[in-house]
C-alpha positions in Angstrom: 92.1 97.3 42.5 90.2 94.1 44.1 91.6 92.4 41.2 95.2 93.6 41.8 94.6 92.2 45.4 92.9 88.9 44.5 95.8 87.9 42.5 98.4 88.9 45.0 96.8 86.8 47.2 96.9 83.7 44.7 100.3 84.6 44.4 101.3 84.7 48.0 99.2 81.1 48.9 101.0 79.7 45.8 104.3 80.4 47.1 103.7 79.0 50.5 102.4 75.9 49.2 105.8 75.7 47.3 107.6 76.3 50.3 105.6 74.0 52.9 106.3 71.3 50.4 109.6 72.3 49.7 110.1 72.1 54.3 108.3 68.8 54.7 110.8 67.3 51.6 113.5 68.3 53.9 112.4 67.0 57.1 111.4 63.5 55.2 115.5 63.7 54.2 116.4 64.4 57.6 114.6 62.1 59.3 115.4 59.1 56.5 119.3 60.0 57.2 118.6 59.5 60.2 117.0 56.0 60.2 119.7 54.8 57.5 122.8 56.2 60.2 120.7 54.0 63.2 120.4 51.3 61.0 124.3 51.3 60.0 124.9 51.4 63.9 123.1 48.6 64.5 124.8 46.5 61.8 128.0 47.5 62.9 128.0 46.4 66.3 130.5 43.6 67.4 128.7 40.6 68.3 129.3 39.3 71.1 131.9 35.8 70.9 130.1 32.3 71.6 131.5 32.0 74.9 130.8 34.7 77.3 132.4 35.7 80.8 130.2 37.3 82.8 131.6 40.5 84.1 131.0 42.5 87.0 127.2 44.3 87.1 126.4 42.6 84.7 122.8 40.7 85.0 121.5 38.4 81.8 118.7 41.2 81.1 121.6 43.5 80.0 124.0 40.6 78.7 121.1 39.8 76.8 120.3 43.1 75.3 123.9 43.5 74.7 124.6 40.5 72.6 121.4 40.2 70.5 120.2 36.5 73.1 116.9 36.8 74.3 117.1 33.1 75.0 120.3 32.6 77.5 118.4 31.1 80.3 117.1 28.5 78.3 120.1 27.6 76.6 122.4 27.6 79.6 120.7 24.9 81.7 123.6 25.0 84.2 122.0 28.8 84.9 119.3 27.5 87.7 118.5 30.9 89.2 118.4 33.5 86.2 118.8 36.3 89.3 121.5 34.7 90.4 124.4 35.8 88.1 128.2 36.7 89.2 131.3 37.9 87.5 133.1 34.7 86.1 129.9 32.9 85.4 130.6 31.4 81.7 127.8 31.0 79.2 126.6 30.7 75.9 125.4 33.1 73.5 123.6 32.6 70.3 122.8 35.9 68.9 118.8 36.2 67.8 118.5 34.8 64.2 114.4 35.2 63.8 114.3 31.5 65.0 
């Protein structure tokens, strides 16, 4: 009878050590679909075009962020005051290339 038992409960550990492996292959899956669908996201994003209007609410930290330029201020020396932006304020975007 303690053998019966012994060997169910071999039985029973082997089966949930199947199906923990069998869980954590899914959840690697899901979160690799996941990663791949962010990533596709990301490359599909519209640039933003060379010459940019500044719109309304807009500040450079956002513009920035929004068209891939951490560098606008220092490529727009006509920008003195970086806090200082305003709707119609034209300038020059360069998106980030690992420079």
């Amino acid at each position: 009878m303690a053998e019966k038992i012994s060997w169910c409960c071999v039985l029973f550990m082997a089966i949930i050590l199947v199906l923990s492996c069998c869980e954590s292959s899914t959840n690697e899956f899901r979160v690799q679909m996941l990663m791949q669908r962010n990533i596709n996201n990301n490359n599909n994003k519209k640039a933003c075009d060379e010459i940019y209007v500044v719109r309304e609410g807009e500040t450079l930290q956002t513009i920035s962020e929004k068209c891939g330029d951490p560098y606008i201020v220092e490529e727009n020396p006509h920008i003195q005051d970086p806090d200082d932006v305003f709707p119609g304020l034209v300038i020059k975007i360069n998106p980030f290339t690992n420079r």
